[in-house]
C-alpha positions, 0 to 999 in steps of 0.5 A: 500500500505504501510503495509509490516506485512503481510510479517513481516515472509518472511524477513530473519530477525525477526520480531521485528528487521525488519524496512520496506517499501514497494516501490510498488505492482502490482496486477498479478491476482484475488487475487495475487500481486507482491510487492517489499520491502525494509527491514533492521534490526534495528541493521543495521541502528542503525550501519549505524547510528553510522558510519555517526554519527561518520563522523558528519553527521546527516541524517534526513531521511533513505530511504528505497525504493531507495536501493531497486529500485537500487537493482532491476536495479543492477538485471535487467539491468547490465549496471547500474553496471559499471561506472556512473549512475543515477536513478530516481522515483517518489512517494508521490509527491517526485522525488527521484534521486541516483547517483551510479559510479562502483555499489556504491551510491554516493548521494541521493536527495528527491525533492518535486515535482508536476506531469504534468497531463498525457495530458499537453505535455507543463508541461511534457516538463518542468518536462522534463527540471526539471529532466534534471537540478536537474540530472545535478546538483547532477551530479556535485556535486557527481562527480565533473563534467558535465554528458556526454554521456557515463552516464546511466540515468534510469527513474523508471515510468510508460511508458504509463503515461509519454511516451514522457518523456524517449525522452525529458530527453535524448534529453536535457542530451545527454545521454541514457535514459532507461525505464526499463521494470520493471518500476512500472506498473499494468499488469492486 
């Protein structure tokens, strides 16, 4: 899943300038997958590096896999584009939330996290409330403010796994909440 050097030629980036990863892949056939990955040249880390050494900060992690999600969102859903919203995934036991105002990335957290079995309605309801006060909480601290009703709240899952958990987080935030239809899923 995590092996992008089968594509190593399809980047417009040579080879050994490429840092990537792939964010997901979905079987459309016997044998063909769709996979979306990120990639950036190693000189336009070292760059971004420099930038945010030079404003004394020290990031210990670069993730890749957020700015392709809100890339794909920016493409398939054009509301994110404008005003404020938040984008959240799960991957290796990791909730990622980005929140972008007018298409720029105000803050990204990575925060370790336990999926509920698909049946336990209880844990799903707290996972719920979980994703709601961590929103809140970046929310807040990016912009200054509580969320209200005019934010976008885009969950990067599975319907068919969580499909009461679109609802309950809208309920709890008072805003809409989208599944997009590009969330990751297997169509065979």
């Amino acid at each position: 899943r995590s092996d992008w050097t089968a594509l190593e030629n399809s980047f417009p980036i040579p080879p050994d300038e490429i840092v990537a990863q792939v964010c997901s892949s979905n079987r459309c056939g016997d044998d063909k997958y769709s996979v979306l990955t990120a990639a950036v040249s190693k000189t336009s880390l070292s760059e971004k590096q420099e930038i945010l050494a030079g404003a004394h900060v020290h990031p210990r992690l670069f993730e890749a896999p957020v700015f392709a999600f809100l890339l794909a969102l920016n493409v398939n859903n054009p509301r994110i584009k404008g005003g404020r919203a938040a984008a959240i995934y799960f991957y290796d036991a990791c909730l990622t939330l980005a929140v972008t105002a007018e298409n720029d990335v105000r803050m990204v957290r990575n925060i370790p996290i336990t999926m509920p079995s698909k049946g336990d309605a209880e844990l799903v309801q707290s996972l719920a409330r979980t994703i709601a006060s961590e929103i809140r909480i970046t929310w807040h601290k990016a912009f200054g403010d509580a969320i209200n009703g005019d934010a976008e709240v885009f969950l990067l899952i599975d319907p068919g796994d969580y499909d009461s958990l679109g609802p309950l987080v809208e309920s709890d935030l008072n805003c809409r909440v989208t599944i997009p239809a590009s969330s990751i899923r297997d169509p065979a």
